[in-house]
C-alpha positions in Angstrom: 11.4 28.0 53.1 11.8 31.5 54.8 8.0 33.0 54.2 4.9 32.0 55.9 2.3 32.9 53.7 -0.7 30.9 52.7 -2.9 31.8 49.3 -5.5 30.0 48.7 -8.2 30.0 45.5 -11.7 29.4 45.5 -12.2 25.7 46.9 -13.0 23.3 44.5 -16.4 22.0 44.6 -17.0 18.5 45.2 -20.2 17.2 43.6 -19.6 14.0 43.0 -17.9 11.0 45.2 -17.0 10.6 48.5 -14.3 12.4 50.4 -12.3 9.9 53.2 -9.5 11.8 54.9 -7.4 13.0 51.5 -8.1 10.3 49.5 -11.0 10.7 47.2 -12.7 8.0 46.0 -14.6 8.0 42.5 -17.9 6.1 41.5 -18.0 5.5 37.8 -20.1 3.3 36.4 -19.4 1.7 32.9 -20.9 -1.2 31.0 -23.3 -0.8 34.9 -20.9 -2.3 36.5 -19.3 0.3 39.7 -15.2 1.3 40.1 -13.5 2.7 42.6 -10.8 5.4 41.5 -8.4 6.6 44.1 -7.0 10.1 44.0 -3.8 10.7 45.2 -3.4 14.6 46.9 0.2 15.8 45.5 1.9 18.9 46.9 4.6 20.2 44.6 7.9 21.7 45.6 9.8 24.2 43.5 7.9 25.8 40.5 11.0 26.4 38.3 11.0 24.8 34.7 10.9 21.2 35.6 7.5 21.6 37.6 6.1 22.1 34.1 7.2 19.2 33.1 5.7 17.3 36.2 2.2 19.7 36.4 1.8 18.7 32.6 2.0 15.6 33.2 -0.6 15.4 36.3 -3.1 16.9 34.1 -3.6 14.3 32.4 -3.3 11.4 35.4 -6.5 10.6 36.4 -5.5 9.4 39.7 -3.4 12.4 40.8 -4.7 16.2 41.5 -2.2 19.0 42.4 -4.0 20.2 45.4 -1.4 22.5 46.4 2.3 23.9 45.4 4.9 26.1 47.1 8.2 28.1 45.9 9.9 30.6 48.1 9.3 33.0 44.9 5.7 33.8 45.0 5.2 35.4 42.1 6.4 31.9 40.3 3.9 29.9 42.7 1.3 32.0 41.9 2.1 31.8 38.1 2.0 28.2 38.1 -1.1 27.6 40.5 -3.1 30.2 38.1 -1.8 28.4 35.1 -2.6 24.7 36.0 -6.1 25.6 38.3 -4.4 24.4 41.4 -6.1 25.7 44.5 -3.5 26.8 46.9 0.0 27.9 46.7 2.7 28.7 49.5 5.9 30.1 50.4 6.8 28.0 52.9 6.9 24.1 52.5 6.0 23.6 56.6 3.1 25.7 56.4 1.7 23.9 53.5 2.2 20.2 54.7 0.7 21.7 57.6 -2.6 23.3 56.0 -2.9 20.4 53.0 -4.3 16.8 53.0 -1.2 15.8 51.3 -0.2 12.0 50.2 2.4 12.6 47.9 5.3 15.6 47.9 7.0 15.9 44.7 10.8 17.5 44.9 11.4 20.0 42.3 14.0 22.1 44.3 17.6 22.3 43.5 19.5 19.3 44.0 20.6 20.9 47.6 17.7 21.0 48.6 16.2 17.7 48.0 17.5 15.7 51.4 15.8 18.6 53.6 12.6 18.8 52.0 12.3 14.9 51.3 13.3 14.1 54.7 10.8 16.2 56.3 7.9 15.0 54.2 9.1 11.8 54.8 9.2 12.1 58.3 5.5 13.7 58.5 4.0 10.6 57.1 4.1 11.7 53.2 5.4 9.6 49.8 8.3 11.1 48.3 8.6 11.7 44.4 11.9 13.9 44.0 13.6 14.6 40.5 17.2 13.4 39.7 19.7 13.4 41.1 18.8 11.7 44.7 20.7 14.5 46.2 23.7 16.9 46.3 26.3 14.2 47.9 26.1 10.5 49.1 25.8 11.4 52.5 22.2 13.3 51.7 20.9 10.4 49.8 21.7 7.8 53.1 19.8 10.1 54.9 16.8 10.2 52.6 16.8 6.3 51.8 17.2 6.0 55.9 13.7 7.9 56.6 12.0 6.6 54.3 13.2 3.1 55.8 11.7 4.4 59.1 8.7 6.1 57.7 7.4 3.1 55.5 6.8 5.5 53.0 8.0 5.0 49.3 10.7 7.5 48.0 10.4 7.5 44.0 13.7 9.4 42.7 12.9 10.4 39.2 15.2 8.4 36.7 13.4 9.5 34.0 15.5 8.7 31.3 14.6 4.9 32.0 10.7 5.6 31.0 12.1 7.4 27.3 9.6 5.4 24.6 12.8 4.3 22.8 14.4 2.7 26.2 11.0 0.7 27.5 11.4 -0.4 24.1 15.3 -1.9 24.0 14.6 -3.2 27.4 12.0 -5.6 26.1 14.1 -6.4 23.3 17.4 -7.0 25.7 14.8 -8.9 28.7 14.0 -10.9 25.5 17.2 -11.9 24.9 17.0 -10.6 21.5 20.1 -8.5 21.9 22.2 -11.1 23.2 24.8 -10.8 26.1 25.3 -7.0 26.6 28.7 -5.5 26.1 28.7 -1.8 26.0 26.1 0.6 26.7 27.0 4.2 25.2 24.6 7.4 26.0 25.2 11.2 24.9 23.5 13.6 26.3 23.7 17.4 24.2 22.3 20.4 25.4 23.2 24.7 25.1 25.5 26.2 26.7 24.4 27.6 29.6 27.0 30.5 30.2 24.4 33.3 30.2 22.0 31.5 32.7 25.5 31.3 35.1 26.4 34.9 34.4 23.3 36.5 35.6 23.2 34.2 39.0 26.9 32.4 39.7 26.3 31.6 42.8 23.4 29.7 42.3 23.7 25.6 43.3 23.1 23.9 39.7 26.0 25.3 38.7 28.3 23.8 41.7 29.0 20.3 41.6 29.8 20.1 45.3 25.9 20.9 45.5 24.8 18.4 43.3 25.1 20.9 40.3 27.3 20.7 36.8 26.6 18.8 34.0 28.1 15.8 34.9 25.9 14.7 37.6 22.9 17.0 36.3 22.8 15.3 33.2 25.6 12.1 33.3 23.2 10.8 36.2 21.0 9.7 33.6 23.4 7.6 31.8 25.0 6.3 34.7 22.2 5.1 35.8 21.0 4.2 32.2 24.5 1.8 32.3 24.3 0.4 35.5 20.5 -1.2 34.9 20.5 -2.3 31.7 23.8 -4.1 31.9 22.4 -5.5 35.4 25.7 -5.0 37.1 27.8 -3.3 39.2 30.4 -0.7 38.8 34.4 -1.6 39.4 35.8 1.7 38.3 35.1 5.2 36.5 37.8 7.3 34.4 36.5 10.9 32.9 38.0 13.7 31.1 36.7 16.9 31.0 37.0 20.6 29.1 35.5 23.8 30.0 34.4 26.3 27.9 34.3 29.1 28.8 37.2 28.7 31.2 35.6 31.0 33.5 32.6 28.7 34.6 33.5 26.2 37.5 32.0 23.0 36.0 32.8 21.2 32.9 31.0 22.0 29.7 31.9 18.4 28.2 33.0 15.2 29.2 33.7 11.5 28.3 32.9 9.2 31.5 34.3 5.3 30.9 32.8 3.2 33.6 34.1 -0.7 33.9 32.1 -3.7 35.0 33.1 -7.1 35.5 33.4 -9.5 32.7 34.7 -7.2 30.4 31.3 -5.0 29.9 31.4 -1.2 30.4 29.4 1.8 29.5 30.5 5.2 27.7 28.6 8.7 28.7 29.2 11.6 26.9 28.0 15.0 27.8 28.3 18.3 25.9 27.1 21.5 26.5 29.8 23.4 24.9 27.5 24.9 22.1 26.1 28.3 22.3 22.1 28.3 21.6 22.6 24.6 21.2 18.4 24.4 20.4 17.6 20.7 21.7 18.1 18.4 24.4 19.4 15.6 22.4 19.7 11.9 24.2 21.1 9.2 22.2 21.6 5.6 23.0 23.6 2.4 21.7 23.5 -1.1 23.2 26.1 -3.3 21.6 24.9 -7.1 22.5 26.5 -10.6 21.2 23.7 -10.6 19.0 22.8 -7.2 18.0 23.5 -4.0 18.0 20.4 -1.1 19.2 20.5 2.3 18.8 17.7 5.3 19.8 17.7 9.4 19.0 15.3 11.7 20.7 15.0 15.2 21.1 11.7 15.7 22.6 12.3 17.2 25.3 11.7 20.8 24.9 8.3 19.7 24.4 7.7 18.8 28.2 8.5 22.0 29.4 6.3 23.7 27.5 3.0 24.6 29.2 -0.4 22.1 28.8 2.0 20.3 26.2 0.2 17.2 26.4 -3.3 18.5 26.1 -1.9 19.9 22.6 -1.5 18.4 19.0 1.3 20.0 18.0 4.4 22.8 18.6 5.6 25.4 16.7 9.0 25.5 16.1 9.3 29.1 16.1 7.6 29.2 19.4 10.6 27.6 21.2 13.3 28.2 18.7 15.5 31.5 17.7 15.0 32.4 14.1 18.3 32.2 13.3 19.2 28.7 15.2 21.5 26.4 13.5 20.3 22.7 13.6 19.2 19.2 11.7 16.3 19.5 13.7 14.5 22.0 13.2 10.8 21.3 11.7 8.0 23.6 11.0 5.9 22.1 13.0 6.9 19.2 15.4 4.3 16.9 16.3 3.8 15.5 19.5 3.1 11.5 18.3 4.4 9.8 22.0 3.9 11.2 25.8 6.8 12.2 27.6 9.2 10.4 29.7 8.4 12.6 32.6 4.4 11.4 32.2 5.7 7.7 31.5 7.3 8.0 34.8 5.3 10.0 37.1 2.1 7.6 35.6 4.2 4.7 37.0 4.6 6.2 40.5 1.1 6.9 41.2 0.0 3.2 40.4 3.0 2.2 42.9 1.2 4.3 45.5 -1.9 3.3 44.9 -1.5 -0.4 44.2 1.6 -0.9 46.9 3.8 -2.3 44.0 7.9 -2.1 43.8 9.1 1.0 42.9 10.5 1.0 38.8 13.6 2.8 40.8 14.7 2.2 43.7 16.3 4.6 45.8 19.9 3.1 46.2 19.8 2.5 41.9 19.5 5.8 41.9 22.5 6.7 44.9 24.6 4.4 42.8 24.1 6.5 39.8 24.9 9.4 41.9 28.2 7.5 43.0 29.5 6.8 39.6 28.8 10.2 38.6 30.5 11.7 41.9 33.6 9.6 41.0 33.3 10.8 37.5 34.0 14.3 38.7 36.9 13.6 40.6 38.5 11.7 37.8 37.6 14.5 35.5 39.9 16.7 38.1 42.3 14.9 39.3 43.0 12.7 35.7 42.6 9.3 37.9 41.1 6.3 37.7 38.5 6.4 40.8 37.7 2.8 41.9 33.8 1.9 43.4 32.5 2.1 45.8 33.8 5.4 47.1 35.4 4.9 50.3 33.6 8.8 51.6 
């Protein structure tokens, strides 16, 4: 971060409890019997449109409080520290683990970004939550997974896909053995296409898939990793084709990605963001098993990023939809009935930290996602069969 400029609200006063370093523990007293809450201090990195998704979901986390976040832009850290009350924002990520009793920092940046900013809160001491993928190339993610070895802090990479209601709920059927022996796991993931966004900034890094960008690891890291823990094994091989539409843009627009396992099992992603004002972010999901077949549908997602989402009954349509979309799925008014993935997981961090548990995702699941999806862009471009593990 190039800026050192601190901002800073109005402190927050503290009437209640008792402070201890930057932990702040609670006294409530129900039923007369006393508790003891602990607050974990976050400091969030990179206030683009997934922060929403996280700062929504804090606001309802009583264990976790946003004391501070930080964006080179600061008119975007200022917008999102006056809409979410958060007390201090910065331009430069040193200056703020510097100024901020900090026990958590969550990684919103750009994929190419992730390894230097987790590495360094790693290696001040600091927990790590950090959004998929782990980073922009394997080498990045050894080096993240390494310092957090030798900090003895945890380093939660944000498969959220895993936390989606309709997936907790097939893994307790499969764990269950109701599904039988699993044979093929198949995930879609739909979305618009996002050739305006590229032509007003092209040079930008989610766009590149040398920097961790494109849709194939941006969005095929979901399934990947999806695959690889529900059929509990490891990948042998991944084959991928590929189209690009428009031709200009330098990353594929759809793709198929086969991925083979032993014993015959394998798992099918498909990604497509070929569709112009495509209005949803559609995941789909289908578990074939020896004894029975699974399949889930949500589109949900827009929901998330929009602002205080989960302090809300319900959406508009026409507040996050063109008038003249064309889709199935578009409803007056779209209730909210379920949290969020993105709350599911971020919930399920915090009581990791707090209660020293193992992490739901563990750092290497979530390199080997990367891998497969890695090898799935080489495939897509070279029309090969790339075996696993990848040799570089």
């Amino acid at each position: 971060m190039a800026c050192s400029r601190r901002h800073k609200k109005e402190e927050l006063k503290a009437d209640q409890g008792l402070f201890l370093h930057s932990k702040t523990y609670i006294l409530i007293k129900p039923h007369s019997l006393f508790f003891i809450r602990m607050m974990i201090n976050i400091g969030l990195v990179g206030c683009g449109v997934i922060s929403v998704a996280h700062l929504n979901a804090y606001e309802i986390i009583p264990e976790a409080t946003v004391v501070a976040v930080c964006d080179i832009d600061e008119t975007l850290a200022s917008k999102r520290a006056k809409e979410y009350g958060i007390r201090s924002y910065y331009t430069d990520f040193h200056e703020m683990l510097r100024s901020e009793e900090i026990d958590v920092v969550d990684v919103c940046v750009p994929t190419q970004y992730h390894a230097q900013i987790a590495v360094s809160a790693l290696e001040n001491g600091k927990h790590v939550i950090c959004e998929k993928p782990i980073a922009a190339n394997l080498e990045e993610a050894d080096r993240m997974i390494e310092a957090a070895r030798k900090s003895n802090r945890l380093l939660l990479i944000g498969q959220s896909n895993r936390f989606l209601p309709m997936i907790i709920c097939m893994k307790r059927l499969i764990d269950a053995g109701e599904v039988g022996d699993l044979m093929v796991v198949r995930v879609a993931h739909r979305f618009d296409n996002p050739y305006e966004k590229w032509l007003s900034n092209p040079h930008h890094p989610k766009y590149h898939w040398e920097k961790g960008g494109g849709p194939i690891i941006d969005s095929g890291v979901h399934g990947a990793d999806l695959s690889n823990w529900l059929l509990k094994d490891q990948p042998s091989s991944v084959f991928a084709r590929g189209i690009t539409h428009p031709s200009v843009l330098p990353f594929f627009t759809s793709a198929h990605i086969y991925i083979e396992y032993g014993n015959g099992k394998y798992g099918v992603i498909q990604i497509d963001r070929a569709t112009k004002n495509y209005p949803q972010y559609e995941r789909y999901i289908e578990v074939i098993g020896s004894k029975k077949m699974l399949w889930g549908f949500d589109n949900y997602y827009r929901r998330t990023i929009t602002p205080h989402a989960f302090l809300l009954e319900k959406l508009y349509a026409t507040d996050i939809l063109s008038e003249h979309s064309l889709t199935a799925h578009k409803p007056l008014i779209e209730y909210l009935p379920t949290y969020s993935e993105i709350y599911l997981e971020l919930k399920e961090f915090i009581n990791v930290i707090i209660n020293k548990q193992p992490p739901p995702v563990t750092a290497e699941e979530a390199r080997k996602a990367l891998e497969v999806c890695i090898a799935a862009e080489i495939s897509a471009r070279s029309k090969k069969v790339v075996s696993l593990p990848l040799k570089s």
